[in-house]
N, C-alpha and C positions, 0 to 999 in steps of 0.2 A: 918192925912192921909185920903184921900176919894177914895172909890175904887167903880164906877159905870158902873154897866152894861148897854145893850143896844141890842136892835137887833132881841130881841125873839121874838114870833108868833107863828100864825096857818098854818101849813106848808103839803103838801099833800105829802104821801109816794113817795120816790124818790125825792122828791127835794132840796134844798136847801136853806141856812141861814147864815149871815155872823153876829156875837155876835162880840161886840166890849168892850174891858172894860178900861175906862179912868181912869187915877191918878194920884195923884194929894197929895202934900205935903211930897213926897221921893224924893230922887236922883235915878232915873227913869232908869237913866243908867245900876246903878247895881241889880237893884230890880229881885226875881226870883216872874215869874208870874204864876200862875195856873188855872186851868181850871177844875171846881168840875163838880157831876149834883146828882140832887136826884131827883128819878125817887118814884111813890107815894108808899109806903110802905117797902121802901127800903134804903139802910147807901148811904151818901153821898160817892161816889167814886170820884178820882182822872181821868182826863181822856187827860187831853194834861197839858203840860208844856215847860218855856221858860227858861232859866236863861238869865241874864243882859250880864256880860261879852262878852259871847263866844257864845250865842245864841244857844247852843245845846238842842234839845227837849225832850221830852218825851212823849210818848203816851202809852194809855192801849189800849190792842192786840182789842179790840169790835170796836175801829176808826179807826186804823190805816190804811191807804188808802182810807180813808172816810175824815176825819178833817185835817184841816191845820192849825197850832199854829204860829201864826207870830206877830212880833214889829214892832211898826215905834216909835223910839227913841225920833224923832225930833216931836212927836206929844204926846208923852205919852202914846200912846193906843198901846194895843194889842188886834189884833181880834184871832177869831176862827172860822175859814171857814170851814161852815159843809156841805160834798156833801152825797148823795145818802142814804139820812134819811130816818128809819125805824119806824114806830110807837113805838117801844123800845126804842126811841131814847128818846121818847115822857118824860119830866124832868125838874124841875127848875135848872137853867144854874148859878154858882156862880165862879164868877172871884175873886183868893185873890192873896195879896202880900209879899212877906216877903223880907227885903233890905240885910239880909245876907245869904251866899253861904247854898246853899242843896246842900247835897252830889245825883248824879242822880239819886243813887236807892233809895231814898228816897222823889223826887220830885213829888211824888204823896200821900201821906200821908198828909191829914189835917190837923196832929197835927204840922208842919213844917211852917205854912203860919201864919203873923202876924194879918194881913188889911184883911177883907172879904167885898164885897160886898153882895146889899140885894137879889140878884137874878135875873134874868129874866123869862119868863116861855117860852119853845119851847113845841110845841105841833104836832105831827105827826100824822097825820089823813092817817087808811088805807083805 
């Protein structure tokens, strides 16, 4: 299984970023996808999620109305569409995958995801 990201950069406060993370060697369908960041001195957190099935998301409350967590099935990728970035935002961006169901309260916990990729870095300049 290859789980690659895509997309990071040097990005000026307020604008935006579209992270894409490709995969490759699952049944893509059902895969629940996540959306990590570690920010420099800090635990990797959870911060958008997809599941395969039914597409329901998840988001931690610091994006929500900021990030958009979305699939294209028929291509393998999931991006992460980030608006109105904050140099907080500023983080190495890790796309992982797991092919069986997370329960939703749980779709944000790293120990739940199989496949991680190696990162991306976004960078929020104020």
């Amino acid at each position: 299984v290859q789980v690659v990201e895509s997309g990071g950069g040097l990005v000026q406060a307020g604008g935006s970023l579209r992270l894409s993370c490709a995969i490759s060697g699952v049944s893509f369908d059902d895969v629940v996808i996540g959306w990590f960041r570690q920010a420099p001195g800090k635990e990797r957190e959870g911060i958008a999620c997809i599941s395969g099935p039914d597409g329901s998301t998840y988001y931690v409350d610091s994006v929500k109305g900021r990030f958009t967590i979305s699939r294209d099935n028929a291509k393998n990728v999931v991006y992460l569409q980030m608006n109105a970035l904050f140099p907080n935002d500023t983080a190495v961006y890790y796309c992982a995958a797991n092919p069986g169901g997370i329960l939703p309260q749980n779709m944000g916990l790293e120990s739940m995801y199989r496949y991680w990729g190696q990162g991306t870095q976004v960078t929020v300049s104020g």
